[in-house]
C-alpha positions as CSV (number, residue, x, y, z in Angstrom):
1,X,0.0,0.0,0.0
2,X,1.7,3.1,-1.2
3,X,2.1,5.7,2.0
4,X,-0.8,8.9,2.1
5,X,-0.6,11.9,3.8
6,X,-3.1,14.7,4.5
7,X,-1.8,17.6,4.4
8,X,-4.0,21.2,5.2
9,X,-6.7,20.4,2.4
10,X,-4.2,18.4,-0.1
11,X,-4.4,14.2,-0.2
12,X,-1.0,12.8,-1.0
13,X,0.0,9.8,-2.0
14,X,3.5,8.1,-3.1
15,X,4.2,5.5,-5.8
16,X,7.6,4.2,-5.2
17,X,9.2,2.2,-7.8
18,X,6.0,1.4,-9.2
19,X,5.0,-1.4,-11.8
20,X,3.3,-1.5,-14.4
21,X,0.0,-2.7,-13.1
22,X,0.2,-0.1,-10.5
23,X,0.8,2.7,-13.0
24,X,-2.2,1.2,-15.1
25,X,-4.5,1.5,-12.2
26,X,-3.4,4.6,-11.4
27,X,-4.3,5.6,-15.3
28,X,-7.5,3.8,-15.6
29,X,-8.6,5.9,-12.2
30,X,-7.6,8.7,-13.1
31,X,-9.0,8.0,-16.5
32,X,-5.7,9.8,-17.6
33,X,-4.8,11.4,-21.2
34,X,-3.3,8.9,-23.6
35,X,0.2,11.1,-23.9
36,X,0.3,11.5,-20.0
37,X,-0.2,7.4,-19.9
38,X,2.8,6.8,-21.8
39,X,4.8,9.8,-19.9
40,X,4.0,8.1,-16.9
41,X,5.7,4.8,-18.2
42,X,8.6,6.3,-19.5
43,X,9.8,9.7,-17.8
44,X,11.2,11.8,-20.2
45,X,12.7,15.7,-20.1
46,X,11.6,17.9,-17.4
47,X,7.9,19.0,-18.5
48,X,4.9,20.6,-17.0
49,X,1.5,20.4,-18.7
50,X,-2.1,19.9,-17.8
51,X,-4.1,17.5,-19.9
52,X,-7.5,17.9,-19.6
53,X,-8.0,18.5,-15.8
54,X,-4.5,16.5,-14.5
55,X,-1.8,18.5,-14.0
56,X,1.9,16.6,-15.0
57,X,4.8,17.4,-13.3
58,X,8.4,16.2,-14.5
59,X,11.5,16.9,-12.7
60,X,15.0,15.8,-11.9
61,X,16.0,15.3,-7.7
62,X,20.1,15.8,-7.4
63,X,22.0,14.0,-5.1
64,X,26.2,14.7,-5.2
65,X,28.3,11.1,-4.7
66,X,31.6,12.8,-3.1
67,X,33.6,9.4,-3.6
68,X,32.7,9.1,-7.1
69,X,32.4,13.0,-8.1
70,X,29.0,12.4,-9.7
71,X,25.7,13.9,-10.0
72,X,22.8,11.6,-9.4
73,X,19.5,12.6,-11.0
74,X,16.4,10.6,-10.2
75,X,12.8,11.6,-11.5
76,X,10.1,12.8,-9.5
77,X,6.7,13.0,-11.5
78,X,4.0,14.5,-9.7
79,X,-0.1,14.1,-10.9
80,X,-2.7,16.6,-9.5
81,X,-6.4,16.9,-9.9
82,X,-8.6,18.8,-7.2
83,X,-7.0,18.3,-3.9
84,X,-5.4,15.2,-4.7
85,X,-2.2,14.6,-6.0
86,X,0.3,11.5,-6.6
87,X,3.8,11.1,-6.2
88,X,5.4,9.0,-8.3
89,X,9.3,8.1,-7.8
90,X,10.5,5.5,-10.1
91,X,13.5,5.2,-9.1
92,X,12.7,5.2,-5.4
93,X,14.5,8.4,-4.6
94,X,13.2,11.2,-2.9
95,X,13.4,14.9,-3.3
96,X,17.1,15.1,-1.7
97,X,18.0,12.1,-4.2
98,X,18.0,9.6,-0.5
99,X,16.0,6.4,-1.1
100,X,12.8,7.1,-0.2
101,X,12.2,5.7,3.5
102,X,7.8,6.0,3.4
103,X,6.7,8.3,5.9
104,X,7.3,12.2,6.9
105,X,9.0,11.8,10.9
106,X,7.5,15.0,11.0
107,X,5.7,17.4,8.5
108,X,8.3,20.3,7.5
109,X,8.1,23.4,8.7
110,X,8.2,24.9,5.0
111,X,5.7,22.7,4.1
112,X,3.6,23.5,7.2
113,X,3.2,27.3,5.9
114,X,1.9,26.9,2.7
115,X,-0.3,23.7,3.5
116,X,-3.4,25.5,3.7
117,X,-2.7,26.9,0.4
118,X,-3.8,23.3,-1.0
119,X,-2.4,21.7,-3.6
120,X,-0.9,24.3,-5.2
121,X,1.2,24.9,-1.8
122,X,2.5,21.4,-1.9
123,X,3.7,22.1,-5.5
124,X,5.1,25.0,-4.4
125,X,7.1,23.1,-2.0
126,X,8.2,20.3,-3.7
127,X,10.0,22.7,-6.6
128,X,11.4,24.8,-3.4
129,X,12.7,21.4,-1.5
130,X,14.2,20.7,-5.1
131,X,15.8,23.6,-5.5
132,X,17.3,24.0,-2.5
133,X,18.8,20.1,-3.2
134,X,20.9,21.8,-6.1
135,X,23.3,24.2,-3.2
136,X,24.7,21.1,-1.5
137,X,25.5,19.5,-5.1
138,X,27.3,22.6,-5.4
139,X,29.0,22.8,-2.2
140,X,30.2,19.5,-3.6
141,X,31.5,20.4,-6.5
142,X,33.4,23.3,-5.6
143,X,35.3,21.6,-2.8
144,X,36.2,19.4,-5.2
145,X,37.2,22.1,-7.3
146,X,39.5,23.2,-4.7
147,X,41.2,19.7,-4.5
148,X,41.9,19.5,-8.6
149,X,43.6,23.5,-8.4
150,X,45.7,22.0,-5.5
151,X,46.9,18.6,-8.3
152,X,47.4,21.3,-11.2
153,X,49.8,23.2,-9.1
154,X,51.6,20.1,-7.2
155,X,51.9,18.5,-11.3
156,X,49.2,15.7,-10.6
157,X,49.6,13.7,-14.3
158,X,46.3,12.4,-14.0
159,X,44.5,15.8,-13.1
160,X,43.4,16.3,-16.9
161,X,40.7,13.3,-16.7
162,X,39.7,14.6,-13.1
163,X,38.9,18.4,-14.8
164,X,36.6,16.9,-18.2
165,X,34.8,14.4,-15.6
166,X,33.5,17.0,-13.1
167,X,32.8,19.8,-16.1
168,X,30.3,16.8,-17.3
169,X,28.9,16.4,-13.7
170,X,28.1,20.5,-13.5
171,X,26.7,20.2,-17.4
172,X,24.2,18.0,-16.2
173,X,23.7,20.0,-12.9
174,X,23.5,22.9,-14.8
175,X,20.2,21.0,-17.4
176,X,18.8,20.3,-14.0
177,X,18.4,23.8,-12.7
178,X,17.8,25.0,-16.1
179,X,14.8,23.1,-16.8
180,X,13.2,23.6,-13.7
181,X,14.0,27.1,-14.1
182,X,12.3,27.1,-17.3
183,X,9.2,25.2,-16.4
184,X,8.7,27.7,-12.9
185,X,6.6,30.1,-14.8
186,X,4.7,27.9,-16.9
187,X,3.8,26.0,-13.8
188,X,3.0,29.4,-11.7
189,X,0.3,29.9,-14.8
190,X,-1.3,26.5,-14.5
191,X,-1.6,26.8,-10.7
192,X,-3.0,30.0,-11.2
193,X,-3.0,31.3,-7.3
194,X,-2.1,34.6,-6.3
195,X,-0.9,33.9,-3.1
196,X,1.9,32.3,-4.6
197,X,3.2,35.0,-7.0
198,X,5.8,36.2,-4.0
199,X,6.5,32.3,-2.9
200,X,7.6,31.6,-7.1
201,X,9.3,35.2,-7.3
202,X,11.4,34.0,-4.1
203,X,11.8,30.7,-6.3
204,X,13.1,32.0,-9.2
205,X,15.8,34.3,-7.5
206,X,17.3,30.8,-5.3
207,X,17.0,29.1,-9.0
208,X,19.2,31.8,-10.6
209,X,21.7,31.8,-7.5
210,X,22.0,28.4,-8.6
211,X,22.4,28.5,-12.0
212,X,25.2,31.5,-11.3
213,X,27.1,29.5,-9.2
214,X,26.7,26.9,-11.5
215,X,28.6,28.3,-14.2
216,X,30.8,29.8,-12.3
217,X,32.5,26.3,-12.0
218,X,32.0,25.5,-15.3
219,X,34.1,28.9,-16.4
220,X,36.6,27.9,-13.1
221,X,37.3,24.5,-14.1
222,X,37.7,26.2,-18.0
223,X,40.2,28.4,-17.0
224,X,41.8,25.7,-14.6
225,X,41.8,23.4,-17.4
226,X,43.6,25.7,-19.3
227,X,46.3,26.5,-16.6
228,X,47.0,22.9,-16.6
229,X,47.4,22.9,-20.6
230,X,50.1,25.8,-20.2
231,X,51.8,23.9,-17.1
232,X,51.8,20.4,-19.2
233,X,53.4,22.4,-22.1
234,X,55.7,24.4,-19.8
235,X,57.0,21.1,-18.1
236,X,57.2,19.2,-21.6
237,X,59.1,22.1,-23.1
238,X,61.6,22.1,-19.7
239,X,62.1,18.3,-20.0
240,X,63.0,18.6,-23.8
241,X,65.5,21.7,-22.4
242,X,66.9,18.8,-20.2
243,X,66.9,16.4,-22.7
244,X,68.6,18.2,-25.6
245,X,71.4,20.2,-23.4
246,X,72.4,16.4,-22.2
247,X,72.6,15.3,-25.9
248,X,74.6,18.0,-26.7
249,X,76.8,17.7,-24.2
250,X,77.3,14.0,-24.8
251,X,77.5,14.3,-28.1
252,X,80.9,16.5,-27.7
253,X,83.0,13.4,-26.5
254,X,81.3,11.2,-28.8
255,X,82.4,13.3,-31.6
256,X,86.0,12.8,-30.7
257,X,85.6,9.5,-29.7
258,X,84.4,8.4,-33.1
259,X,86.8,10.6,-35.2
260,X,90.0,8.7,-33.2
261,X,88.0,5.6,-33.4
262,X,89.0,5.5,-37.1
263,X,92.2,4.2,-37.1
264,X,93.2,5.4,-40.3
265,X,97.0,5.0,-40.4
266,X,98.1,9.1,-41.1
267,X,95.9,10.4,-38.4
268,X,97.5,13.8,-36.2
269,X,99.0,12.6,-33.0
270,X,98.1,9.4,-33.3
271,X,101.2,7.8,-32.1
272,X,102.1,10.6,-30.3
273,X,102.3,9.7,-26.4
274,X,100.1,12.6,-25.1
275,X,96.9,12.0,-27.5
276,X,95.1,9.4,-25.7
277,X,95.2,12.1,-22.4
278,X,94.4,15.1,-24.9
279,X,91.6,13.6,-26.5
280,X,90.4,12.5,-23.2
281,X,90.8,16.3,-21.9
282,X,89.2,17.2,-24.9
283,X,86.4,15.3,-24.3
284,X,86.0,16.8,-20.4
285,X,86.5,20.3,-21.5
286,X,84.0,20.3,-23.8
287,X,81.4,18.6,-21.9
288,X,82.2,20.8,-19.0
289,X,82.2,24.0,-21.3
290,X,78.4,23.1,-23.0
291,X,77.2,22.0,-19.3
292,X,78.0,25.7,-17.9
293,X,76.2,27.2,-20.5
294,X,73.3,25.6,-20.5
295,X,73.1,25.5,-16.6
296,X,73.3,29.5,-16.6
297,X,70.9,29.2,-19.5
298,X,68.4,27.0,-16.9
299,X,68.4,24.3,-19.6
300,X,69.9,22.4,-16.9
C-alpha cells in the first residue's frame, strides 16, 4: 500500500518504484490522457503540462556522490487533480535524491506554511525542497574544485581526466536547474494562485543563484583546465630543455671519440704519447664548457 498523507486540504500519496499494473491503475482511475499514460511509463525531459484537468509534473532530484564525483538525478513526477495529488518516484529516490524511507518523521516546517494553500502549496514546496537540493550538489563540486587547483599546481599527471569528468557532472547539474527554471513560470500559470506570486518570485531568484554559481564552476574548471594545458606544455618544453642540453653535451666526447676511433694510419697525434690524455681532456673540457652554458641558460 503506497504511503498517504493529509496535508491542510491536499491528499497525497506516493508510488515508489512502481510497476506497471500499478501505474495502469493509477491511469484507468484517473481515467488519464493517452500522452500523459505513456509519460507516466517512460519519464522523459523535465515538463509541465495539464491534460484535460490532471496536471503533470516532471523533474529531476540531485544527489552529489563525493567518492565518485558524480551527480545523481532521479525523477520525481507529480499528478494533481482537485485536492489530490500522486507522487510518483520510479527510481525510489526522494526529493534530496536519498531512497525514499515511506513516511514524513515529522511534516516540514516549510511545508507546514503553505499547507493550507492546497495543492498548489504542496507544489510550491516540492520545486522549493528541489531547488534547495541543487546548493549542497554545489558545495560538492566546488570543494572538489578546490582539491583539482591544489593537483594542477603540485603536477598531478592524471589531473586532466579529473577536470573533463567534473565539467560533465556541472553540465548535467546545470540542465537540471535550467529546466526547472524554465518550467517555474509555466507551472506558476497553470496553478494559477495569487498567493503564490511572492512564494515563485522568491523561487526564481534561489533558481538563478544556482544557476550562477553553476557556471561559475564551469568557467573555473575552463580556466583551470587551461592552466593545466600551459603547465603540461611548460613542463614538456623544460624536459625537452633537459633532454637536448644532455645530448649535446654527450655528443661532444662522442664526436672525438668516433673521429679517433677510425684508425686510419696518417691520423694527427696518433702515435704521439700525449693523444690518448688530450683527447680524453678534450672530451672533459668540452662537456664541461656546454654543461656551464646551459646551466646558466636554466636548460639544466
Amino acid at each position: 500500500m503506497s504511503p498517504h498523507w493529509s496535508i491542510g486540504p491536499t491528499s497525497v500519496s506516493v508510488l515508489t518504484r512502481p510497476t506497471a499494473h500499478q501505474l495502469g491503475e493509477l491511469a484507468d482511475s484517473w481515467n488519464l490522457h493517452p500522452v500523459l499514460r505513456d509519460a507516466l511509463y517512460e519519464p522523459h525531459q523535465p515538463k509541465c503540462e495539464r491534460y484535460d484537468d490532471v496536471l503533470y509534473l516532471c523533474l529531476r532530484a540531485t544527489q552529489y556522490l563525493d567518492q565518485t564525483e558524480a551527480v545523481e538525478l532521479s525523477s520525481v513526477q507529480l499528478l494533481q487533480r482537485g485536492t489530490e495529488v500522486v507522487l510518483v518516484l520510479p527510481e525510489g529516490k526522494w526529493l534530496d535524491g536519498q531512497p525514499f524511507t515511506g513516511t514524513f518523521e515529522q511534516v516540514p516546517a516549510d511545508l507546514q506554511a503553505v499547507a493550507n494553500l492546497g495543492p498548489g502549496g504542496f507544489i510550491y514546496w516540492l520545486t522549493a525542497t528541489l531547488t534547495d537540493g541543487f546548493h549542497p550538489v554545489l558545495d560538492g563540486l566546488e570543494l572538489d574544485l578546490e582539491q583539482i587547483e591544489s593537483q594542477v599546481f603540485n603536477s598531478n599527471v592524471r589531473v586532466s581526466e579529473r577536470i573533463y569528468r567534473l565539467s560533465r557532472e556541472v553540465i548535467e547539474l546545470q540542465h537540471a536547474v535550467g529546466a526547472l527554471g524554465r518550467i517555474l513560470p509555466h507551472l506558476e500559470d497553470l496553478i494559477g494562485q495569487l498567493e503564490l506570486t511572492t512564494f515563485f518570485s522568491d523561487l526564481e531568484h534561489e533558481l538563478a543563484r544556482a544557476s550562477h554559481r553553476g557556471q561559475a564552476l564551469r568557467d573555473s574548471l575552463s580556466q583551470i583546465l587551461s592552466v593545466n594545458a600551459t603547465l603540461v606544455a611548460e613542463r614538456q618544453n623544460d624536459d625537452m630543455k633537459k633532454i637536448s642540453g644532455w645530448a649535446a653535451i654527450l655528443f661532444a666526447p662522442t664526436l672525438v671519440a668516433a673521429i679517433y676511433g677510425m684508425n686510419f694510419t696518417h691520423m694527427p697525434e696518433l702515435h704521439w704519447v700525449f693523444g690518448y690524455p688530450l683527447a680524453v681532456a678534450l672530451m672533459v673540457v668540452f662537456s664541461v664548457v656546454l654543461y656551464t652554458l646551459f646551466k646558466r641558460k636554466d636548460w639544466l
